[in-house]
N, C-alpha and C positions, 0 to 999 in steps of 0.2 A: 468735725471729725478729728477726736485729736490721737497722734499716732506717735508711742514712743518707743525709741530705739535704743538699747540697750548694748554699750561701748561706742567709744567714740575711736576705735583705729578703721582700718582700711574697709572693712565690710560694712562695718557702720555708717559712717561717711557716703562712702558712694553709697549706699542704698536711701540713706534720709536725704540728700542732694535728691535725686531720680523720682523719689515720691514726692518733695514740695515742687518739684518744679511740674511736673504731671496734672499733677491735685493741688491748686492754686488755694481753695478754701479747704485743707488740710493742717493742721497747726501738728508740724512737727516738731519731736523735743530729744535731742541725743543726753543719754547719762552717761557719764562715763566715771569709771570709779576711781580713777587717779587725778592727779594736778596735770596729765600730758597729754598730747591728741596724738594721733596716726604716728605713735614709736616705732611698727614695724615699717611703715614705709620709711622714716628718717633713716634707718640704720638697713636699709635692705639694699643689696650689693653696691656693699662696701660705703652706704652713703649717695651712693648715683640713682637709686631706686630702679633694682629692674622688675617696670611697670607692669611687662606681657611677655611674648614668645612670638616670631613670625608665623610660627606653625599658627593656620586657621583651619585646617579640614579636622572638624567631629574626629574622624575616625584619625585621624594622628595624635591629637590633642590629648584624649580617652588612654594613651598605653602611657601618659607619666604622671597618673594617680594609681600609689598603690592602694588605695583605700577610696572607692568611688567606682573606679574606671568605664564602665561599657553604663554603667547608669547615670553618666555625664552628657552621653552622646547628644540628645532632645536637648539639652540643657546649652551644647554648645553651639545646636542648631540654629536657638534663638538670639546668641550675642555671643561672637566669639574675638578674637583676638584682635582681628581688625577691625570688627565693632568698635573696641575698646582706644586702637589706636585716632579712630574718626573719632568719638568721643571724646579724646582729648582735643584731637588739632581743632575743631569746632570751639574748643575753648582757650583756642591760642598757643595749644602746649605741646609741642612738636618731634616726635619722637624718629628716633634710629636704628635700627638694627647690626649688631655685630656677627661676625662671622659665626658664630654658638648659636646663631637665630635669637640670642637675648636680645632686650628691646628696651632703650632710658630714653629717659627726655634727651632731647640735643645738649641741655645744661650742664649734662652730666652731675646733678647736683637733684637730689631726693625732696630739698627746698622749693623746686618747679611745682613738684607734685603736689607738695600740702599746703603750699600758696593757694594751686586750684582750685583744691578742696575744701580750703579756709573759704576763701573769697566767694562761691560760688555757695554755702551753706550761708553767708551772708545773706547773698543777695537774694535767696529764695526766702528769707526769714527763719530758718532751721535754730532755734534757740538749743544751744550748746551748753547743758548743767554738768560740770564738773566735782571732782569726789562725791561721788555719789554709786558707794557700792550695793549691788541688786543685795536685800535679806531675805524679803520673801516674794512671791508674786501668783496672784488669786485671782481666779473668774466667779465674780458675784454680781447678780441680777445684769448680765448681759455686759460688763463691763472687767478689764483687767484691772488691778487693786496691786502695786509696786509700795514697797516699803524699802527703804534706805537708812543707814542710821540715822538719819538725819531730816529725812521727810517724806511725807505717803504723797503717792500721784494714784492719778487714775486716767487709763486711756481706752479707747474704741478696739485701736490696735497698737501689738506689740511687735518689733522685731529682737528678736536677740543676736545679739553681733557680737560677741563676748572673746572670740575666739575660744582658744583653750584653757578658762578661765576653771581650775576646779571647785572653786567657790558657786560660782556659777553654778556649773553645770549640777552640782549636790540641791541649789534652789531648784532645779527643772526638775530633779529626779525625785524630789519632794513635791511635785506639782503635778507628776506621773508620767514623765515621759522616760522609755528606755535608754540609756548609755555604754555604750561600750567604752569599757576602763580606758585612759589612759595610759599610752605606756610613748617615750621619747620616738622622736624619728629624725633623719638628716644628722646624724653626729661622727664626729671621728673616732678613730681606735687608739686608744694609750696600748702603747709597746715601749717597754723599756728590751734595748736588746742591744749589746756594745756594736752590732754590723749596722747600726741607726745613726749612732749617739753620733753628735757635733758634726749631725749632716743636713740639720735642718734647712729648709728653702731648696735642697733639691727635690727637681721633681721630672716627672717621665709622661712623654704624650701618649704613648697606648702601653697601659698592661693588662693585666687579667688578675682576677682575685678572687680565692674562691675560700667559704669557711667548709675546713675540714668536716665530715661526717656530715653532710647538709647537699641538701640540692641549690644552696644558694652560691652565684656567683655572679660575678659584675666586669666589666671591662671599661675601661677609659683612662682618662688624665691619673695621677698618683701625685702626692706629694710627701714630701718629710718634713715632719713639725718636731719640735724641739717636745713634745709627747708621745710621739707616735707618727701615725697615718692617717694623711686626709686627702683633700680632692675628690673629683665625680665620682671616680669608680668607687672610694669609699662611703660619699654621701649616699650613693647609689642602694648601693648593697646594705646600709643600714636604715634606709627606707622601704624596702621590696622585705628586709629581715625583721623588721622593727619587734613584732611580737615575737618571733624564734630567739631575738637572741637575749630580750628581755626575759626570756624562760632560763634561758642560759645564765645571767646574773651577768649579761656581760665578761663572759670568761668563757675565750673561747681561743681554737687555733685557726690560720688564716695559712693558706697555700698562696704564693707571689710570685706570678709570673714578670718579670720586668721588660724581656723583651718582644713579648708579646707573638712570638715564632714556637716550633713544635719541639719538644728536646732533642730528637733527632735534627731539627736542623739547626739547631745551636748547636750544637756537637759538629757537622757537617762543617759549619763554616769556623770552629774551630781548627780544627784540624785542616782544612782548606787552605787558613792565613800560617798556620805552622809551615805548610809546606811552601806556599810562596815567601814567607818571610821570618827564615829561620832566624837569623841574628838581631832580629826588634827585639827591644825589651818590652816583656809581655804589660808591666805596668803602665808606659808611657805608651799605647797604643790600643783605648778603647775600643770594643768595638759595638756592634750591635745600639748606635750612637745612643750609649749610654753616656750621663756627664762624669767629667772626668774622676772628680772625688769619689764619687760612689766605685765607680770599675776597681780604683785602685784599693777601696776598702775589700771588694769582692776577694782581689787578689790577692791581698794578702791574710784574708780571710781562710784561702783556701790554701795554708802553705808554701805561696810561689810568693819567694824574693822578690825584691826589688830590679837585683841584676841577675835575674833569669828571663832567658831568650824565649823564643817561642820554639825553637829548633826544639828546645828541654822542657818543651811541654808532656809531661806523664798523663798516663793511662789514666794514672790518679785522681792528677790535680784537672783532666778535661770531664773526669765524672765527676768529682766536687763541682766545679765551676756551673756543667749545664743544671748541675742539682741546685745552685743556688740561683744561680739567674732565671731559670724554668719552673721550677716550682720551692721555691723558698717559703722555709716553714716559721712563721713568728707567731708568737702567745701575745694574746691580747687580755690584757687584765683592768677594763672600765672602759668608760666612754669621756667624752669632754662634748659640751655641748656650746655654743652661742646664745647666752641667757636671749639676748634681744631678739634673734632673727632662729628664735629657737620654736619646732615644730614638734607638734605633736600628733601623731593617729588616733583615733579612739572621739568619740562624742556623741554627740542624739545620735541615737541610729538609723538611718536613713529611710527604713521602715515604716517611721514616724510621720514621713514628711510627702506632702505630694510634691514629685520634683517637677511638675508641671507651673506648680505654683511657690512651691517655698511655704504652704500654709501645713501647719499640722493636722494629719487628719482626724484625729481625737479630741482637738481643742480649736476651733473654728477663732479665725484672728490672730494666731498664732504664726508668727513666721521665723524660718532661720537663717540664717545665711556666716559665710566663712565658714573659718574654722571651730564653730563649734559646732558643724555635724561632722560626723566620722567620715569627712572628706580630708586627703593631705596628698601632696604632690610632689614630686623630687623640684630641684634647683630649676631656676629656667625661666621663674615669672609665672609657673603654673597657680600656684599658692595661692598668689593674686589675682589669676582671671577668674579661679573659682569665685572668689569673694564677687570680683566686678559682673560675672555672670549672673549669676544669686541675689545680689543688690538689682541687678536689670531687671532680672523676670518679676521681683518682688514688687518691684513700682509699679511693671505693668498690670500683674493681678490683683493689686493692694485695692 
């Protein structure tokens, strides 16, 4: 039975690992169409590879796909996060959890990972054909028919692991299966706006952020990049926004809460510190522990000196102030993305596929797995259990 799997990064791998090692007289073959193996795992957080997520219950797992979600649920029934974690320590490779519930080798080095996955495609005999991009790929007389620039195969069964390959996925959609467009997910917001500028690396542990004229909004971490805005709450919202704002050209406005309280009680606890401490100077005395540089950009944002007290705080400068700390208004004009550890929404349509199996139901021997069906998940390890999910059930039903 010979079985091939199509890309050789994270979906790929663990799923042709899980079926040689299953199916003993299976001759498995990964293509993969560049000179490199498992790139996104090398470069996935920061280099450390976060492998998983502590969360295991189905029903937690299922709300950080915005493209999948409650049709995950069975899926996470059969191999979930601490599946994934036993699957490794069984092969020596020993994982952590951080206070985020993110999850790395103990190595802290992404190197653990694709050591595994090298070593372990070894030893089950998974022969690994590199540059080898899919051109076309055909079912004739009971058999799949793969053409590459460079040489035809023929196999029993196929997996496609491609992730979000557009090349790819144009061969599927010439083979007949449905695609939902691609369109970016997980990116940041370019803001040029001089209350940013030369403030990059601050950042804030809870705000709120919400895009103008939209029911979209997001809460968490913030940061400031020498482009704009990034962090959870932005990766967040440009995941859950992914096609709205792709409709939008990426040109949009965003409301910025920073400290994460009601305007009325920013205002309150302005007013509050005015009156216990009239003669502080209002710049040297943060509050709402905001860091320092930003408060003082705020403040002088809004008119108040340097050597103005809080006693001389106006009517004025405390309705500027909760205006901008509470809902701050910035124009966001493009995105910026992370070529390597870059996601995308959009692929087979899940319609396609029995998620019992991973098999296509219009093309018998057909399986998917990753990111090339229209599953994608925010930050966290999700991304990857899907893959390591999808690779499990695939072995077992293959």
């Amino acid at each position: 039975m010979k079985v091939i799997v199509i890309g050789g990064g994270a979906a790929g791998f663990f799923t042709a690992i899980n079926i040689a090692e299953k199916h003993p007289d299976y001759q498995v073959t990964i293509l993969e169409k560049t000179s490199k193996l498992l790139q996104k795992v090398k470069v996935s957080g920061g280099g450390r590879c976060n492998v998983t997520n502590e969360r295991n219950k189905p029903s937690e797992l299922v709300q950080y796909y915005p493209r999948g979600s409650k049709k995950l649920h069975q899926l996470f029934r059969q191999f979930t996060t601490s599946d994934m974690v036993d699957w490794l320590a069984k092969r020596e490779v020993q994982t952590k959890a951080e206070v985020d519930k993110r999850m790395f080798p103990v190595s802290d080095s992404s190197q653990t990972i694709i050591d595994c996955f090298i070593d372990q495609a070894r030893r089950y005999k998974v022969e690994v054909i590199q540059n080898q991009s899919l051109m076309t790929l055909n079912h004739n007389n009971g058999k799949w028919e793969l053409t590459t620039p460079s040489q035809k195969f023929k196999a029993d069964k196929v997996v496609v692991a491609t992730g979000s390959s557009p090349l790819t996925w144009k061969v599927l959609e010439q083979t007949g299966l449905e695609i939902t467009p691609g369109v970016p997910s997980l990116f940041t917001f370019n803001i040029k706006d001089d209350r940013l500028k030369d403030l990059q690396g601050i950042s804030f542990e809870e705000t709120q952020i919400k895009i103008v004229g939209s029911k979209l909004s997001e809460s968490g971490p913030l940061l400031i990049t020498h482009w704009g805005l990034s962090g959870p709450a932005v990766l967040k919202l440009s995941a859950w926004g992914a096609y709205e704002l792709a409709d939008k050209n990426y040109k949009f406005q965003v409301l910025i809460n920073f400290t994460n309280l009601k305007p009325d009680e920013i205002r309150s606890n302005l007013i509050n510190y005015k009156t216990a401490n009239p003669k502080r100077k209002i710049v040297n005395y943060p509050l709402f522990d905001l860091p320092k540089r930003f408060w003082e950009r705020m403040v002088n944002y809004c008119d108040i000196t340097n050597e103005t007290p809080f006693g001389e705080l106006s009517k004025k400068h405390i309705n500027k102030l909760v205006e901008e700390l509470g809902q701050g208004k910035y124009t966001v004009n493009g995105k910026s993305t992370f070529k390597e550890e870059f996601v995308t929404a959009g692929g087979i349509k899940l319609s396609e596929v029995n998620l019992e199996t991973f098999e296509c139901r219009r093309f018998p021997n057909l399986y998917i797995a990753g990111e090339a069906l229209d599953i994608d998940a925010l930050t966290g390890g999700f991304n990857f259990q899907a893959c390591w999910s999808a690779g499990w059930v695939i072995s077992e039903c293959i």
